[in-house]
ROFIMAR-66976 format. One record per residue: residue in three letters; x, y, z of N, C-alpha, C in turn. Coordinates in steps of 0.001 Angstrom, whole numbers, padded with zeros to 6 digits, always signed. Layout:
N
ALAXYZXYZXYZ ...
END
This chain:
322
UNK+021491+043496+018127+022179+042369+018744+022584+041370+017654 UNK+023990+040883+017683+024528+039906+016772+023672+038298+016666 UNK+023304+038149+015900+022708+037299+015727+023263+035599+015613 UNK+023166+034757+015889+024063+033538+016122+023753+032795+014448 UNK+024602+031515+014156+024534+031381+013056+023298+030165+012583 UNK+022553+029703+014041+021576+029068+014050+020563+029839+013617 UNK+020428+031003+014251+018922+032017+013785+019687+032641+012951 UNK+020002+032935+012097+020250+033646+011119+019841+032246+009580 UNK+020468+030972+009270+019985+030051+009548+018671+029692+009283 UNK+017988+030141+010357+016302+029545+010803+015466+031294+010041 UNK+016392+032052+010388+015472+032960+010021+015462+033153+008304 UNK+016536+032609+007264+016594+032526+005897+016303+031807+005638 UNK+015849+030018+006298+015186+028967+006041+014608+028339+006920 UNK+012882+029131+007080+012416+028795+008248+012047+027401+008236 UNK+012175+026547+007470+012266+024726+007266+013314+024495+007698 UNK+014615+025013+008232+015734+024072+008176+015280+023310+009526 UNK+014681+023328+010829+014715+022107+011809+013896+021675+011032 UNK+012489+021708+010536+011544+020513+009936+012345+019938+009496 UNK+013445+019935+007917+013913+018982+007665+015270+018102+008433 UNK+015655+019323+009490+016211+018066+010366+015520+016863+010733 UNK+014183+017625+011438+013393+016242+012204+012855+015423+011313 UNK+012519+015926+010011+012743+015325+009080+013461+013558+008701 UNK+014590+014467+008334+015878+013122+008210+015511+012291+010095 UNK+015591+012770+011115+015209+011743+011972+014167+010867+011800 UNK+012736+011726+011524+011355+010645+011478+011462+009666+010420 UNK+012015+010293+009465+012166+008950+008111+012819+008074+008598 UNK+014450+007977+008974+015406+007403+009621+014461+006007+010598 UNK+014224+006208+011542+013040+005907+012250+012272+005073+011890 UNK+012004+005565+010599+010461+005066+010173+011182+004092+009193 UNK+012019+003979+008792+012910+003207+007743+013373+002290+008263 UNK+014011+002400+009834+014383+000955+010397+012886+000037+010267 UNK+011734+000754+010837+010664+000257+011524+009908-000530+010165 UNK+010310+000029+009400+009034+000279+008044+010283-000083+006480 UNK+011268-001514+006705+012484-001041+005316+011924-001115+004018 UNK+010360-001390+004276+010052-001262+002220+009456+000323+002528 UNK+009577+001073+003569+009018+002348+003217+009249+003272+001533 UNK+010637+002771+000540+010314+003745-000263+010382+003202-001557 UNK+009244+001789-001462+008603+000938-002477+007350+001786-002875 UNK+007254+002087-004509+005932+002870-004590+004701+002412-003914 UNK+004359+001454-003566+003152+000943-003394+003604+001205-001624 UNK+004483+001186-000824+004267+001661+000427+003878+002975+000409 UNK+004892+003631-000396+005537+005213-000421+003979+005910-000805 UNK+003142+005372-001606+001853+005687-002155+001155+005530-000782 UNK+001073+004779+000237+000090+004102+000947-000024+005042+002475 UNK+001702+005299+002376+001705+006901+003109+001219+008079+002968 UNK+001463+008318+001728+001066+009792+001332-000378+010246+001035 UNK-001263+009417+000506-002595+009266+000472-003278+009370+001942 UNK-002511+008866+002709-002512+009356+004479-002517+010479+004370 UNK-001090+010798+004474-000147+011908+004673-001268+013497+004014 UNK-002049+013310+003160-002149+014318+002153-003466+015451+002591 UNK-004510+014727+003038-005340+015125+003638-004852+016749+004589 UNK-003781+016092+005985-003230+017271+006831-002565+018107+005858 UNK-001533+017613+004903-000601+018262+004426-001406+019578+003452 UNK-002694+019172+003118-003537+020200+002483-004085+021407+003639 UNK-004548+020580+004431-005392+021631+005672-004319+022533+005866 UNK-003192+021773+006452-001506+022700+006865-001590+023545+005821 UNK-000997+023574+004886-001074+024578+003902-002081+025946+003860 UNK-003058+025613+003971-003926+026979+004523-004160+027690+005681 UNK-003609+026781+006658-003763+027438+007922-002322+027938+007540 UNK-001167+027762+007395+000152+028309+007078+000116+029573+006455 UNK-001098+029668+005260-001439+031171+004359-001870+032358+005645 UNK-002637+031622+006256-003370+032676+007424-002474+032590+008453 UNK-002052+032093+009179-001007+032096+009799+000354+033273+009261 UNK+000612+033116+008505+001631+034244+008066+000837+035370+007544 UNK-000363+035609+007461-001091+036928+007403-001367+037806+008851 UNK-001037+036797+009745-001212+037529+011312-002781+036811+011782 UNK-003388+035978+011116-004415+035356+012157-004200+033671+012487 UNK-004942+033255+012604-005281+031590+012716-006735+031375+012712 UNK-007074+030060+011771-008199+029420+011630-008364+027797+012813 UNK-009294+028023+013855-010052+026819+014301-010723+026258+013897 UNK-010975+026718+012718-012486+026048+011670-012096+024858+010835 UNK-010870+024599+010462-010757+024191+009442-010891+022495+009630 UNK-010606+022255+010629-011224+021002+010888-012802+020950+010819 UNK-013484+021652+011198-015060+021395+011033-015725+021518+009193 UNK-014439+022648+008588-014765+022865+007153-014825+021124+006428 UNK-013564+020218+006792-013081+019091+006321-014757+018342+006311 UNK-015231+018397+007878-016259+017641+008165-017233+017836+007638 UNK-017736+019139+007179-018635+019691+005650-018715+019207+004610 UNK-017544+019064+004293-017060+018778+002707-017018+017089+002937 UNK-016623+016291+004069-017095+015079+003701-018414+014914+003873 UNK-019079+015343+004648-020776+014988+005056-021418+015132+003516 UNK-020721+016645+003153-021894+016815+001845-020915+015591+000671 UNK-020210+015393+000777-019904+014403-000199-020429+013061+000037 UNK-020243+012363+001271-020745+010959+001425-022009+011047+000903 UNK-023092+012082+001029-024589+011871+001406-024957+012577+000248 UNK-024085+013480-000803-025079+013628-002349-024265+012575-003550 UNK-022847+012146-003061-022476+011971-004546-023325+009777-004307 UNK-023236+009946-003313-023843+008159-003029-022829+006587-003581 UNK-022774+005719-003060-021909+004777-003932-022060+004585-005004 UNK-023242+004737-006048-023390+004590-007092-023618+005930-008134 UNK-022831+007173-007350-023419+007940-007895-022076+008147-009604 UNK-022614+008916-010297-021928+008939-011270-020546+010020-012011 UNK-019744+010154-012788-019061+010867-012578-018998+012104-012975 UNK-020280+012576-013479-020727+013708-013485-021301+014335-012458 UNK-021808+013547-011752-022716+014160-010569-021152+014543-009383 UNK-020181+013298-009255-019060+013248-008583-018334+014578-008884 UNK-017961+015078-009669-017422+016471-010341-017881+017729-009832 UNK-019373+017591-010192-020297+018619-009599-020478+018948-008314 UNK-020706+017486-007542-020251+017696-006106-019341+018101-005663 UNK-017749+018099-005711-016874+018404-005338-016841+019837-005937 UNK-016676+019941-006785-017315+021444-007272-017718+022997-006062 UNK-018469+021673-005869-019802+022263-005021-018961+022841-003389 UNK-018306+021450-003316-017781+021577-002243-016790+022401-001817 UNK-015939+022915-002473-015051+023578-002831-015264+025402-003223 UNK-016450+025210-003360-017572+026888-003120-018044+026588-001398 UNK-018086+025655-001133-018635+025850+000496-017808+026140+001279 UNK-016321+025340+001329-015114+025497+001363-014950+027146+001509 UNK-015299+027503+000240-014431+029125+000579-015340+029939+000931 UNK-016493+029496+001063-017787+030108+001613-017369+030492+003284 UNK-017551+029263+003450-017178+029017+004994-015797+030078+005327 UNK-014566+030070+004594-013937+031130+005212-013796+032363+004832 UNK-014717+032585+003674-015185+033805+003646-016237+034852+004643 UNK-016992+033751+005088-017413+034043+006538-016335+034688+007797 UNK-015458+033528+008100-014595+033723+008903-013659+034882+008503 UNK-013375+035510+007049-012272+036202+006667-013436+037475+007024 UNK-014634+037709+007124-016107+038770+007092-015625+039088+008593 UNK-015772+038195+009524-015612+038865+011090-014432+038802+011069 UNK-013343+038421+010823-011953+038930+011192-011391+040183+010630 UNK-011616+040197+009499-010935+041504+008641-011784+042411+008378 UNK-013191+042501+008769-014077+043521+008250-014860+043929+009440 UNK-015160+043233+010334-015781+043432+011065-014572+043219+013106 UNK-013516+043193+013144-012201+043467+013486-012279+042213+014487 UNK-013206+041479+014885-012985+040306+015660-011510+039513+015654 UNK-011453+038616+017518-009971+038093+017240-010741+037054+016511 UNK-009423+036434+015706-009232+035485+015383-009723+034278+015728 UNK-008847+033873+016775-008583+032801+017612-010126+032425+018300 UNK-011136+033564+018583-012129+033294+019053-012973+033103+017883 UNK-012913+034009+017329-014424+033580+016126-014154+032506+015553 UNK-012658+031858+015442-012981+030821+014444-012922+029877+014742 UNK-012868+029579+016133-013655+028967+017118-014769+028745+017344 UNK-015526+030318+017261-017143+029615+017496-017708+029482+016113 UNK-017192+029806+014496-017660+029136+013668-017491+027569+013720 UNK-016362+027110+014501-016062+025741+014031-017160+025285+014640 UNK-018257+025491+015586-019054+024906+015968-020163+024802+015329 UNK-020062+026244+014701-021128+026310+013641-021281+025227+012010 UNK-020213+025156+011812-019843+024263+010622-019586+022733+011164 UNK-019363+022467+012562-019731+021347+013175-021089+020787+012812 UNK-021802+021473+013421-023375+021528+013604-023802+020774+012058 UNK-023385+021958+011161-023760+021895+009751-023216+020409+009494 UNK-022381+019594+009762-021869+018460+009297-022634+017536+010038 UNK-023369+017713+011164-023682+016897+011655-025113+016675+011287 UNK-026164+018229+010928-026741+017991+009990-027419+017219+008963 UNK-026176+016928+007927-026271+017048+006808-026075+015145+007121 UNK-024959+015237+007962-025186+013183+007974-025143+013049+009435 UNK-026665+012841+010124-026332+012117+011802-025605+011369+012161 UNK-025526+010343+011514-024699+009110+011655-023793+008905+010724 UNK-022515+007850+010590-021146+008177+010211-021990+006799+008643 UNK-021504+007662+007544-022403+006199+006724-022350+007230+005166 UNK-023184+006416+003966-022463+006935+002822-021402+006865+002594 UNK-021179+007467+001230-020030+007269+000291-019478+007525-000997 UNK-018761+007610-001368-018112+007522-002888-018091+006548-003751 UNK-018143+006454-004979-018479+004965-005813-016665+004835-005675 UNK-016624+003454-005541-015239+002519-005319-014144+003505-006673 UNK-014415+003577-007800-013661+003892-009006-013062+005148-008884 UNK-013424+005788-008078-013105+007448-007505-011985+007107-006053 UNK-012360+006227-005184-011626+006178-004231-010296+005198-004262 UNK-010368+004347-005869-009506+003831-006370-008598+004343-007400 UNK-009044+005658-007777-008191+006408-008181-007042+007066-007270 UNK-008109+007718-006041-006864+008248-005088-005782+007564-004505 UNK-006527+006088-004304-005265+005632-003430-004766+004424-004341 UNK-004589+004470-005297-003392+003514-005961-003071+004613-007383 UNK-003147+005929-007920-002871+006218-009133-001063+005853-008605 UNK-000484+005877-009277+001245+006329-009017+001654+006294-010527 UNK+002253+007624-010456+002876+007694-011998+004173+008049-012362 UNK+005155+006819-012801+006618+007045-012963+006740+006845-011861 UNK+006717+006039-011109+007061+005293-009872+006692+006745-008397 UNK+006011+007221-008733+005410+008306-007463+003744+008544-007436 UNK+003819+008756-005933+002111+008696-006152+001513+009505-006421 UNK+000250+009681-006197-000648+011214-007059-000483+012068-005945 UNK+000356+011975-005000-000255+013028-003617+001016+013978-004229 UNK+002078+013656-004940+003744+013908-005235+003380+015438-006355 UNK+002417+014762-007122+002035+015922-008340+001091+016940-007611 UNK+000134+016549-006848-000758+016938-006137+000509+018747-005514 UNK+001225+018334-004459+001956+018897-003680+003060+019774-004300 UNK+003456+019390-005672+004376+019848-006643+003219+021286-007144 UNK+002067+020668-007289+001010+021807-008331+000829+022417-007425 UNK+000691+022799-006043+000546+023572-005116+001523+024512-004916 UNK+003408+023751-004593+004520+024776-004855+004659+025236-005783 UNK+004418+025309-007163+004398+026037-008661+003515+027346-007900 UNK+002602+026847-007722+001145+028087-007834+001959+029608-006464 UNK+002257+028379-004989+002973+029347-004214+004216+029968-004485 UNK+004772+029534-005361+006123+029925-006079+005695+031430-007031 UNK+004882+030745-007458+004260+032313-008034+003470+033223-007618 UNK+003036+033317-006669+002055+033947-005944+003198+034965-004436 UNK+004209+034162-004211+005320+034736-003752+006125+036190-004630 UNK+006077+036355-006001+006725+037104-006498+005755+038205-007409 UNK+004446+037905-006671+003082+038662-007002+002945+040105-006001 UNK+002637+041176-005997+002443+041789-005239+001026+041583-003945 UNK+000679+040585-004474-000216+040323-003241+000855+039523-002329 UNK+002218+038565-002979+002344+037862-001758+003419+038906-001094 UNK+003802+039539-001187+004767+040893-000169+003570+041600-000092 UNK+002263+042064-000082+000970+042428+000523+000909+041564+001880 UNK+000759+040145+001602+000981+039039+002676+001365+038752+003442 UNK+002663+039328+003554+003965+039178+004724+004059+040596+004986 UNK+003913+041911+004789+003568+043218+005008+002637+042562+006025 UNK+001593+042254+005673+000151+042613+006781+000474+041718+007827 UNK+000962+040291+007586+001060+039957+008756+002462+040027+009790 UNK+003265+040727+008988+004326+041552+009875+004327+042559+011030 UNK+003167+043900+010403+002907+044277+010998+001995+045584+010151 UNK+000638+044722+010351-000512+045625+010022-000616+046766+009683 UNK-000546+047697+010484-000700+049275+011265-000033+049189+010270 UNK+001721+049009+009578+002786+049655+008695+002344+049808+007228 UNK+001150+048593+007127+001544+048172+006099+000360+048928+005505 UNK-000698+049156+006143-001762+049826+006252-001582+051333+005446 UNK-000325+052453+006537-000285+053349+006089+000832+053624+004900 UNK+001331+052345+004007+001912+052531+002994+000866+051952+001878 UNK-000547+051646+002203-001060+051771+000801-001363+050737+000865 UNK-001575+049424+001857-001645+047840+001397-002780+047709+002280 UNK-003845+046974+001152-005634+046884+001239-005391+045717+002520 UNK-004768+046388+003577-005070+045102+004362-006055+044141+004668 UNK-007304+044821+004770-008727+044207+004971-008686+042986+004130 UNK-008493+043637+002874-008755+042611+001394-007794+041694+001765 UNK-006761+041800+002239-005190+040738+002175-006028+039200+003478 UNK-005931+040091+004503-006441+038950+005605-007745+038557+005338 UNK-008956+039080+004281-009845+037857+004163-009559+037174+002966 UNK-008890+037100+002022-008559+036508+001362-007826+035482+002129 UNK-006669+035484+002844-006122+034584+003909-007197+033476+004022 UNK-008283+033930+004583-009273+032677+005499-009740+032289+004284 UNK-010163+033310+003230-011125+032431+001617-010085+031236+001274 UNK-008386+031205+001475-007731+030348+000944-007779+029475+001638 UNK-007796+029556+002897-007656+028447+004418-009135+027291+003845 UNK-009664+028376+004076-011163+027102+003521-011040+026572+001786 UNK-010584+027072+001131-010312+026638-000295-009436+025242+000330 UNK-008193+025465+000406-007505+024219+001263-008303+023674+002366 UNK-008925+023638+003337-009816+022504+003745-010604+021923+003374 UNK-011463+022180+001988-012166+022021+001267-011451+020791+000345 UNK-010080+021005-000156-009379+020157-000845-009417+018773+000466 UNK-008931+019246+001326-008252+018178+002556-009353+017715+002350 UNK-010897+017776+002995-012052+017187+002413-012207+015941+001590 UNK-011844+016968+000390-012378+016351-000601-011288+014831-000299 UNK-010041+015246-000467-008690+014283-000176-009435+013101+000884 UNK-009673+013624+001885-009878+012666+003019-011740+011815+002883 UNK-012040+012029+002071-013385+011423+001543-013204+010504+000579 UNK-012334+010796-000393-011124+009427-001309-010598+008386-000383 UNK-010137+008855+000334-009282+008376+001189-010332+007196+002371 UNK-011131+007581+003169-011994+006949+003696-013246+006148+003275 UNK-013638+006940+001698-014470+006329+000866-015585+006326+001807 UNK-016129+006489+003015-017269+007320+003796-017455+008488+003999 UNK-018855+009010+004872-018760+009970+005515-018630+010077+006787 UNK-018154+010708+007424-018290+011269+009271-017912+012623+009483 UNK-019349+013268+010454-019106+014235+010421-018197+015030+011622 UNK-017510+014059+012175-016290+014405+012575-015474+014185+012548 UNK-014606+013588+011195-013687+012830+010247-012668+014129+010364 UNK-013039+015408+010882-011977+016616+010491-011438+017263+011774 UNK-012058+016628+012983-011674+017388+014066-010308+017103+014839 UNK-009736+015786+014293-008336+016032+014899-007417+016525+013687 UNK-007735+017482+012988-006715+018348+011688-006674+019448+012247 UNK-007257+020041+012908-007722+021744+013632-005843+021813+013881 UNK-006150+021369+015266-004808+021360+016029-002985+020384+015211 UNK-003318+019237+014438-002490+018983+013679-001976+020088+012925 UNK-002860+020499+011996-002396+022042+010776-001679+022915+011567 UNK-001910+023237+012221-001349+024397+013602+000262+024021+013889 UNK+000361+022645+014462+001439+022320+014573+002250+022078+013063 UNK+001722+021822+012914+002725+021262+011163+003156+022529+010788 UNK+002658+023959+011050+002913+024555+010417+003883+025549+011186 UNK+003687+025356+012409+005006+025738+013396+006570+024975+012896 UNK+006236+023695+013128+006941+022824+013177+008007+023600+011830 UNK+006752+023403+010463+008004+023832+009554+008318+025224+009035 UNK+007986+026347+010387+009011+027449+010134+008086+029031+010403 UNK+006447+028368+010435+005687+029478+010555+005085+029755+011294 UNK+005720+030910+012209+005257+031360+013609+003801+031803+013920 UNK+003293+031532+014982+001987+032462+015248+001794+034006+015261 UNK+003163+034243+015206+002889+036463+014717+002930+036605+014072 UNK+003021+035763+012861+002561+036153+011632+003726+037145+010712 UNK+004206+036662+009210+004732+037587+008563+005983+037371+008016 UNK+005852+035822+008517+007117+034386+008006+006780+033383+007625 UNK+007490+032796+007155+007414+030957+007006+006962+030674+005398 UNK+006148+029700+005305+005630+029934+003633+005042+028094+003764 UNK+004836+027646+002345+003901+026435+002670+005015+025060+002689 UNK+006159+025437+002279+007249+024217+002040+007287+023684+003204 UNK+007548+024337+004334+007654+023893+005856+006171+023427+006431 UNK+005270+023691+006376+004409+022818+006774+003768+021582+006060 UNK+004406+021494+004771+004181+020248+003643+005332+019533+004809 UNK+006363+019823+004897+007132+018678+005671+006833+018285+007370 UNK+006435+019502+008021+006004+019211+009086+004867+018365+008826 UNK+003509+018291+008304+002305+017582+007701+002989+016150+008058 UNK+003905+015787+007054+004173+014548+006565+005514+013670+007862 UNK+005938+014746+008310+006292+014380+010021+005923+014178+011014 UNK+004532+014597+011150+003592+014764+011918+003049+012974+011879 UNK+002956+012511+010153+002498+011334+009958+003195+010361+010490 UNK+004608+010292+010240+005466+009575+010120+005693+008965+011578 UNK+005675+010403+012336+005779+010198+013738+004388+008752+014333 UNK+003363+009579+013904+002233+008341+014000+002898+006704+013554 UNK+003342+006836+012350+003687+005354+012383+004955+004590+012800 UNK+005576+005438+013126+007088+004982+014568+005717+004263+015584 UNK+004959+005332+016111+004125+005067+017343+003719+003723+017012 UNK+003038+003404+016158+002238+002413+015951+003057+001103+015162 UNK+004314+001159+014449+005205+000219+014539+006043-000513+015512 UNK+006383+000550+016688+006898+000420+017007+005968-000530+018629 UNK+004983-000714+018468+004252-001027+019380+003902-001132+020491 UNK+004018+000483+020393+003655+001160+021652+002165+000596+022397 UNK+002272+000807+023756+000849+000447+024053-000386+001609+023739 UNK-001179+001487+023339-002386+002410+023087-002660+003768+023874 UNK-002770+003497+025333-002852+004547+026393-001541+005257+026151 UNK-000330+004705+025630+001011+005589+025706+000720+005904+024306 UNK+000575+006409+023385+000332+006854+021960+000089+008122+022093 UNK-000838+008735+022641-001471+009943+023045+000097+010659+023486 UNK+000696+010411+024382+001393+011043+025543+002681+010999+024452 UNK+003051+009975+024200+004137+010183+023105+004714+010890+021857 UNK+003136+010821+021541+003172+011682+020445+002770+013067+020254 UNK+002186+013513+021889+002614+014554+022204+003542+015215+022858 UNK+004399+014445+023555+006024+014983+024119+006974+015142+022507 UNK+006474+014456+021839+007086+014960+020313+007234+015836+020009 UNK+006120+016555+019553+005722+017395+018779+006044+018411+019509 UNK+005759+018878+020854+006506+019633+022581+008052+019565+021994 UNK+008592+018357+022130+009880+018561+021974+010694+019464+020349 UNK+009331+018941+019626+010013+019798+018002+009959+021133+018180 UNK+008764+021512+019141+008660+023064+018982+009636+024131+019704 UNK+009936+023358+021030+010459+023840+022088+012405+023657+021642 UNK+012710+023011+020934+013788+022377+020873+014655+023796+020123 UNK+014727+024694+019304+014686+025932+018347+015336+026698+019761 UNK+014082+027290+020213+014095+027845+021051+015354+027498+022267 UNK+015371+026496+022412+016262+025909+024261+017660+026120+023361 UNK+018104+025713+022157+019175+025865+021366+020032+027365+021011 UNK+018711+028121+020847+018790+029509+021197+019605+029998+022446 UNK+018805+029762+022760+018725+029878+024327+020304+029655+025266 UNK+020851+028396+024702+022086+028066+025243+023255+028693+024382 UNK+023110+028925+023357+023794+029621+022331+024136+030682+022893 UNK+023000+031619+023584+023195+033173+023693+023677+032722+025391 UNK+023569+032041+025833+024255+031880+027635+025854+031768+027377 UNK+026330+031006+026115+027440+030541+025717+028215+032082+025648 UNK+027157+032610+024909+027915+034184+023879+028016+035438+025170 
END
């Protein structure tokens, strides 16, 4: 069947609506917000912004391998618990190093677990990493009962004011991530990647270690929540050990939003770096724009409804037209 020039389009640049909605949310956010792209605003966003835009990114890896991670919000809540409660406000910047370190082996611990029952042991997805998230819940809650601890000030004042050459650290941050996926794309693991989550069974009987491909998927998902973590523990300069549970379902969307389907075997991390940071933006229309509180919820989910659904209905009238 002839294909229209929208999906043809969407299917060679699965970002092109993100950066439509894109140019809208900025637009938006620029009437609402006109010093938005003063470094010291533009910094004050993205240090927000950076936390999801990390989680997104790994659920986006597994996501285009053919599964999805529920965990990765509870991983975030790990990695801050064990950070508030070993590195301490006064702790030092050796010990600070080591911790994160640390954290960042738990990180891929944790979805090396999850990559163990999905790819080795054939469990869905969608369920196990579900009932790990409860498990790595637990563990966060653990490790700090109550929301308290911290980072010494000089660490959390690095994250949120470095800016260098008039951009902030989240800019290099997100740049060193597309280098690495830029190359990892023209690797034979990343056409291993989009093979398996295309369609398994094929890719299987031409020789591609699928097993190995999809737990590696989840080892990266938690490597990236582990970062978001670490990011969102700068960022809050406390701990709480449920500081990660509204990222689960954010990452998910961000990563629809910019181009990468739930069957897995498309998309890549550019589109959910922009969905991430749309996702934000949208938040602060809501909250500039001064909405009432009870309407925030509802708004900003007929949004995100409308970004996903919107592809599709366009489709849709295209081919009634044809």
């Amino acid at each position: 069947m002839k294909q229209s020039r929208w999906q043809q389009a969407t299917y060679r640049h699965p970002y092109l609506f993100a950066l439509l909605l894109l140019v809208v949310a900025f637009t938006a956010n620029l009437l609402l917000q006109p010093n938005l792209l003063e470094p010291t605003t533009l910094n004050s966003n993205m240090r927000v912004f950076l936390p999801l835009i990390l989680v997104a990114i790994g659920q986006a890896i597994v996501m285009i391998g053919g599964g999805i991670d529920i965990s990765v919000g509870s991983i975030v809540s790990v990695v801050n618990a064990l950070l508030a409660t070993q590195i301490g406000l006064s702790g030092d910047p050796s010990t600070a190093g080591m911790m994160m370190g640390a954290a960042l082996v738990v990180g891929m611990g944790a979805g090396a677990l999850n990559g163990l029952f999905v790819a080795y042991l054939r469990l869905q997805p969608i369920i196990t990493t579900f009932a790990t998230s409860f498990i790595y819940a637990g563990l966060a809650l653990f490790i700090l009962p109550n929301p308290g601890g911290g980072v010494p000030s000089r660490l959390t004042a690095f994250y949120r004011e470095t800016i260098i050459l008039w951009l902030p650290l989240a800019f290099y941050v997100i740049a060193l991530i597309l280098l690495v996926w830029a190359f990892i794309r023209r690797t034979r693991y990343g056409r291993y990647l989009y093979a398996v989550g295309g369609k398994a069974d094929a890719a299987y009987e031409t020789g591609v270690p699928v097993q190995a491909v999809q737990f590696s998927t989840y080892v990266a998902s938690g490597l990236m929540a582990a970062l978001g973590g670490i990011a969102m523990t700068l960022l809050t300069g406390s701990g709480n050990a449920q500081v990660g549970d509204p990222l689960t379902l954010s990452s998910i969307t961000a990563a629809v939003i910019g181009g990468t389907p739930l069957s897995g075997g498309a998309g890549g991390i550019a589109g959910p770096i922009i969905g991430a940071v749309i996702l934000g933006l949208i938040r602060n229309i809501i909250s500039f724009a001064s909405v009432a509180t009870w309407w925030q919820t509802f708004v900003n989910a007929a949004i995100i409804v409308l970004a996903l659904a919107l592809p599709g209905i366009i489709n849709l009238v295209r081919r009634r037209k044809g």
